[in-house]
C-alpha positions in Angstrom: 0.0 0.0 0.0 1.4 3.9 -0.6 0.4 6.9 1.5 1.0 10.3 -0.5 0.9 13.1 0.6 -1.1 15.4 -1.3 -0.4 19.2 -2.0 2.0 18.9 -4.4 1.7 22.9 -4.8 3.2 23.7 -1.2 5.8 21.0 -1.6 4.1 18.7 -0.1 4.5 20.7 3.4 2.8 19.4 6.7 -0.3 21.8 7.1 -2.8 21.4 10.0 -5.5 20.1 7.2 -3.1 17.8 6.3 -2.2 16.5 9.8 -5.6 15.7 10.2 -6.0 14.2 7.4 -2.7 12.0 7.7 -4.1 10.9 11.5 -7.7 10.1 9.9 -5.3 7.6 8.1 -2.7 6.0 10.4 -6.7 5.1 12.3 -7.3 2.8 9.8 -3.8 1.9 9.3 -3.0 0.6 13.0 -6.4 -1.2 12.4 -5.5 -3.3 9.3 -4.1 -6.7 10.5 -3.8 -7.7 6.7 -1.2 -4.6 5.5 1.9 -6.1 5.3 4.2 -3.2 4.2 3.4 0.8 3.9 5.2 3.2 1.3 4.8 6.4 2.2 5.9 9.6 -0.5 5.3 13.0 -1.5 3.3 13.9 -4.6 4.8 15.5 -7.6 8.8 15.2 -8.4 9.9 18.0 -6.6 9.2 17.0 -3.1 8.8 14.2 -0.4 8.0 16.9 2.0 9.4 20.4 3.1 8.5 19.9 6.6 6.0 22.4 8.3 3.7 24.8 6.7 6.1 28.0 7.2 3.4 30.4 5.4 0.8 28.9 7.8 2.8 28.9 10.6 3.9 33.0 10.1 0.0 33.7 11.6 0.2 31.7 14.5 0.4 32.9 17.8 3.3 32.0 19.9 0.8 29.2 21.8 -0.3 28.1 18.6 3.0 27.3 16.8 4.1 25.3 20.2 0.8 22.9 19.7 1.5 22.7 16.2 4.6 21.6 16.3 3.4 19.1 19.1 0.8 18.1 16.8 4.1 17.1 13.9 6.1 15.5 16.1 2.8 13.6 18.1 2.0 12.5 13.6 5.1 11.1 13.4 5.2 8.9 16.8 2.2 7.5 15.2 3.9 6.5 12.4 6.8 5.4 14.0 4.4 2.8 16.0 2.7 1.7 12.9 3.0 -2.3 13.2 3.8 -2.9 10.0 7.2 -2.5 7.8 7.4 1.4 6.5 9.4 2.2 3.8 10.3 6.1 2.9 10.3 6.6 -0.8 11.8 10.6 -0.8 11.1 11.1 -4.2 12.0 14.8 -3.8 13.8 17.5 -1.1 12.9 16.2 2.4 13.9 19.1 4.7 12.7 19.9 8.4 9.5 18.0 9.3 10.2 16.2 5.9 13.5 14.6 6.9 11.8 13.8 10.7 9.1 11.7 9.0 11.3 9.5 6.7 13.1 9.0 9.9 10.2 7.5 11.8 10.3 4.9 9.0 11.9 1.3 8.8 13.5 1.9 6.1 14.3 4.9 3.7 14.7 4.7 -0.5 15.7 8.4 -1.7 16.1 10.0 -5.6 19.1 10.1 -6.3 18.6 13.8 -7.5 17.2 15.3 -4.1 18.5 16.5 -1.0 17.2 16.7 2.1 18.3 17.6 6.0 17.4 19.5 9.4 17.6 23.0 8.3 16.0 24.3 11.9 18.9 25.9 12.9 19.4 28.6 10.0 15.7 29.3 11.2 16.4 30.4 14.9 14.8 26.8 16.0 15.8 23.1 16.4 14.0 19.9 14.7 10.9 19.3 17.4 9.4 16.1 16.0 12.0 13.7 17.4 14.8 14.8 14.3 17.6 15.5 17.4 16.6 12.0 18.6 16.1 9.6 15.9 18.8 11.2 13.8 21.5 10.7 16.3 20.6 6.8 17.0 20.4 6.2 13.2 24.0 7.6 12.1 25.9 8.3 15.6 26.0 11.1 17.4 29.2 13.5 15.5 27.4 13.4 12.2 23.6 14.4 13.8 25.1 17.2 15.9 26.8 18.2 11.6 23.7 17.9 10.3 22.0 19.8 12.7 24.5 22.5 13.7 25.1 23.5 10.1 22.0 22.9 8.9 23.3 21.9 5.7 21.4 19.5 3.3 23.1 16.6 2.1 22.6 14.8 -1.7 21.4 11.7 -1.6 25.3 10.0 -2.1 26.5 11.5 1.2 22.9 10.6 2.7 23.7 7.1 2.0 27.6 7.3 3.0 27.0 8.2 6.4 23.9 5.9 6.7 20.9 8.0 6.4 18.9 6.4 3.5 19.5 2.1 2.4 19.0 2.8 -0.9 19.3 5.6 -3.7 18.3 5.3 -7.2 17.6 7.5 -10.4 14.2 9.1 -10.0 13.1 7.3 -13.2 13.3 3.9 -11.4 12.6 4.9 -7.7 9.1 3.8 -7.7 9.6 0.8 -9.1 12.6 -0.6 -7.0 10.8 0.5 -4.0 7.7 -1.5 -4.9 9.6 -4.5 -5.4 11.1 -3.7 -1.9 7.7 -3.9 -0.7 6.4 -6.8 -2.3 9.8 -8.7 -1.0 8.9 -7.9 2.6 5.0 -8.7 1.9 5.5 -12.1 1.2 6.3 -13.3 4.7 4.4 -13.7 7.4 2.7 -11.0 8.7 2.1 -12.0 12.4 6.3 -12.5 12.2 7.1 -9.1 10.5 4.9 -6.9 12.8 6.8 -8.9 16.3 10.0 -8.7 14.2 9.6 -4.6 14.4 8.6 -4.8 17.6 11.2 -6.6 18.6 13.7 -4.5 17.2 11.8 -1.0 17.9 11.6 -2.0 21.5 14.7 -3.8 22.1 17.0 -0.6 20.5 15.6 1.4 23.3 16.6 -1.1 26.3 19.4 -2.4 27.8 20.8 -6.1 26.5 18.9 -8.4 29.0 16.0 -6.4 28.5 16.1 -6.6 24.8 16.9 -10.1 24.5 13.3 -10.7 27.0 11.8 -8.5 24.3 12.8 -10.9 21.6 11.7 -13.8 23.3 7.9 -12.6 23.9 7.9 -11.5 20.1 8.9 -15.1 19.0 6.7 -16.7 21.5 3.6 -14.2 19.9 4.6 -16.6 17.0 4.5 -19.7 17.8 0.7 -20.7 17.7 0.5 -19.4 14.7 -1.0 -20.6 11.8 1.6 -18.9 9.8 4.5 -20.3 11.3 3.0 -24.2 10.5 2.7 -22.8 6.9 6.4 -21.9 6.8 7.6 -25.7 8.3 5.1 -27.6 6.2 5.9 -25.1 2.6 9.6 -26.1 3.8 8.7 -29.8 4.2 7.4 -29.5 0.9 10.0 -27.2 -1.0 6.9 -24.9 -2.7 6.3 -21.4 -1.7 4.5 -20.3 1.6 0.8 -18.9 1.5 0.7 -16.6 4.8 -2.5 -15.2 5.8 -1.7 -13.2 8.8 -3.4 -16.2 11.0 
């Protein structure tokens, strides 16, 4: 399944409408047992996503840009949390807001042509919607505080250097790679990917012995599965698995 985001004209930036719009959607999203891998892009070939609305945002009131920047970072937990695989296709810039969503994803597949980084700084503010966080875990410390300090954007070869983005490819052929990415992960179990994620969302944030006690629960969620006595009997019998998320 893709998610797109959908004003193209305004860069695909993250509006209030559009907020609620995108939390109408992760609803049904952390309802459907059956989705077995999200995409998530921008519309257009210009942008992923600029990050916040900066024209809507030059109206607020001091109050209002605080809740609204809650309101981002609160979107993008959500997505985070989503229980199944996420993949980022940044078909475009991703700067600000932009950059902190592909972040909250599993994975992240990026034009080859765009750029994108936390620009908050040369804006007399920091990333608010977990970009100091999530950033620093994903490629170290030294090369966040970079990012963030100089509020530099990066090309999509140095994103992939230092570990940002697992895959870039001409924009021609972006689509299409990450599809097949999809389809890849979609054809295992469900029940297994969603406690994989857990498993590895939950476990990053604890210590070893807690991690590990993670794991196990995940793999025991499992073992009376239908699904996993689909994979030893398709194995048994050297043809393909049918999983049906049971």
């Amino acid at each position: 399944m893709k998610l797109t985001l959908n004003r193209e004209h305004a860069a695909n930036a993250l509006s209030r409408d559009m907020l609620d719009s995108l939390n109408v959607k992760i609803d049904e999203l952390e309802k459907d047992e059956q989705l077995r891998a999200l995409i998530i892009t921008g519309s257009g070939e210009k942008a992923f996503c600029a990050g916040a609305d900066l024209k809507e945002r030059s109206g607020m009131s001091e109050h209002e840009v605080v809740k609204t920047v809650e309101w981002i970072g609160q979107t993008i937990s959500r997505i985070e949390k989503l229980p199944m695989p996420t993949i980022a296709m940044i078909n475009g810039v991703a700067f600000g807001g932009g950059l902190e969503l592909a972040l909250a994803c599993d994975i992240r597949m990026m034009n080859e042509s765009a750029k994108l980084g936390l620009t908050e700084t040369s804006l007399g503010i920091i990333p608010g919607a977990g970009g100091t966080q999530r950033l620093s875990r994903l490629i170290g410390l030294g090369k966040a505080k970079e990012l963030i300090f100089t509020a530099k954007p990066v090309t999509a070869k140095q994103a992939f250097s230092i570990g940002l983005v697992e895959y870039t490819f001409p924009p021609e052929v972006l689509a299409e790679e990450t599809e097949k990415l999809a389809f890849t992960i979609g054809k295992n179990a469900p029940i297994a990917l969603r406690q994989a994620k857990k498993a590895i969302q939950y476990g990053a944030q604890s210590d070893l012995d807690t991690a590990l006690n993670i794991e196990r629960l995940c793999y025991q969620a499992t073992i009376p599965t239908q699904d996993r006595l689909e994979g030893i009997n398709a194995f048994k019998e050297k043809r393909t698995p049918v999983y049906r998320g049971e």
